[in-house]
C-alpha positions, 0 to 999 in steps of 0.5 A: 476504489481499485488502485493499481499497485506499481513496485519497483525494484532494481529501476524495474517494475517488479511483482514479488510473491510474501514481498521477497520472491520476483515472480515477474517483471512488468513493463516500463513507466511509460506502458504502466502508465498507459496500462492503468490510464482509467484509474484515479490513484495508482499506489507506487512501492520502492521496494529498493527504498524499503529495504535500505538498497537505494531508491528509484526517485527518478522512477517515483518522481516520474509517476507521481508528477503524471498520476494521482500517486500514493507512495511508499518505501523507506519513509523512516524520517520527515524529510523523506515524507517531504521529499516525496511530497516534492516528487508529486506524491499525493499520499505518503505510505510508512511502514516499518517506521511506524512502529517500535518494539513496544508499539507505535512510534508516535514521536516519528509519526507526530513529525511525519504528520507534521510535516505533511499533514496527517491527512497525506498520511498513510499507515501501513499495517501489514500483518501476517499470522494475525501480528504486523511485520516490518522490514519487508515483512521478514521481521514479526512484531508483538503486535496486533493492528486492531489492539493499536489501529485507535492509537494510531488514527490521529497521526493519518488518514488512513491505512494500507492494510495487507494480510501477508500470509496470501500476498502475491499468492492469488488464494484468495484474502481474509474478509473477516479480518478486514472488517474487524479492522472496519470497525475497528477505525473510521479512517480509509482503509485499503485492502492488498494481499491475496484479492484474486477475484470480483467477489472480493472486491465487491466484499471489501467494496460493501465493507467502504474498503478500497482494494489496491491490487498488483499480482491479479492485474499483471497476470489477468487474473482479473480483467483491468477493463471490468476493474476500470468499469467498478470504478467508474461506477464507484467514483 
C-alpha cells in the first residue's frame, strides 16, 4: 500500500529535507485532499507538534475527519494519543516518547496502548547510521531497532520505519535493511525515507512492507497516477 505523507508546519504543508530543511511548500488542505483522493490512508506529520512550537489541530482535525488519517507528532502522553483519536485519526504515530535513554518506554507505551488500544498504535523507528534518533531526528540514541522491535511489539500495531540518512533526499532507500526489520517482527511495517523509484516500491511490496511516500509525489518523481494504479492492484 502507498501512503501519501502530508507535513505541516507553520499551518502549512511543508516538505523538508533530514526532517530540518524546507525544501518546498505544497498546496492547501483542500488541494492535498483532492491530490491524494485515490488513496485509503494518508499519513499527516505535525512537525510543529513534534518539536514543541505548537500544533496545527484545526489542520489535523480537518484531514482526519475527511480521510482514513494516521497521525503523528508530539504524542508524548495518553491524552494527546486521545485527542487525536477525536480528531478522526484512525492511527496514532509516536515517536521520540517512545524511548529512554536505556531503551523503550514501556510505562508510556503501556498508557498510550491503553488508551487507544495497541492496535491504533504506531512506533516510529526512525533510525540513521543504523541507531534510532528523536527529537526531530537531531538527537541519536544508543539504540538499534532491530535489537528492540521484540520489545516493543505488544504495545502496537505496527511500525513507521524511516532510514533518515536518505529522508527527503530522493537517493534511493536501504532495501536491506528493511527486510532485516521484516524478519525481525511480524507487525505492519511502513517504510519512508529515500523511496524514489517503482523499483522500490515493488521491493518493499514483495517484503509486505507499505511505503508512505512525500518528497517523490510532490516533485513527480514518481507519478501518483502509476502510484494510485499499484494500489488498486494491491488492495
Amino acid at each position: 500500500m502507498i501512503v501519501p505523507c502530508i507535513d505541516i508546519m507553520g499551518g502549512k504543508v511543508v516538505q523538508l529535507i533530514q526532517g530540518r530543511e524546507q525544501a518546498l511548500e505544497g498546496g492547501t488542505v483542500e488541494e492535498m485532499l483532492r491530490l491524494f483522493a485515490g488513496f485509503q490512508q494518508i499519513q499527516v506529520i505535525d512537525v510543529d507538534a513534534a518539536i514543541g512550537n505548537g500544533a496545527n489541530n484545526e489542520m489535523v482535525d480537518a484531514i482526519s475527519q475527511r480521510v482514513t488519517a494516521r497521525v503523528g507528532g508530539g504524542v508524548r502522553s495518553a491524552r494527546r494519543a486521545q485527542d487525536l483519536v477525536a480528531c478522526g485519526a484512525y492511527r496514532v504515530i509516536v515517536g521520540t516518547s517512545a524511548f529512554t535513554a536505556g531503551g523503550p518506554n514501556t510505562t508510556l507505551l503501556r498508557q498510550l496502548a491503553d488508551a487507544v488500544g495497541a492496535e491504533r498504535l504506531v512506533i516510529a523507528l526512525d533510525s540513521k547510521d543504523g541507531y534510532i534518533v528523536v527529537k526531530g531526528w537531531r538527537e541519536s540514541t544508543s539504540l538499534r531497532a532491530v535489537d528492540i522491535v521484540h520489545e516493543l511489539d505488544p504495545y502496537c500495531g505496527g511500525y513507521l520505519c524511516t532510514y533518515v540518512d536518505k529522508e527527503g533526499m530522493m537517493q534511493g532507500t536501504d532495501l536491506e535493511w528493511f527486510s532485516t526489520l521484516r524478519h525481525s517482527t511480524n507487525r505492519e511495517i511502513t517504510a519512508a525515507g529515500g523511496i524514489t523509484t517503482m523499483e522500490d516500491v515493488y521491493a518493499l511490496s514483495a517484503m509486505n512492507i507499505h511505503c508512505a511516500i512525500g518528497m517523490a509525489i510532490y516533485t513527480g518523481r514518481l507519478p501518483l497516477a502509476e502510484l494510485a494504479e499499484f494500489n488498486a492492484r494491491n488492495r
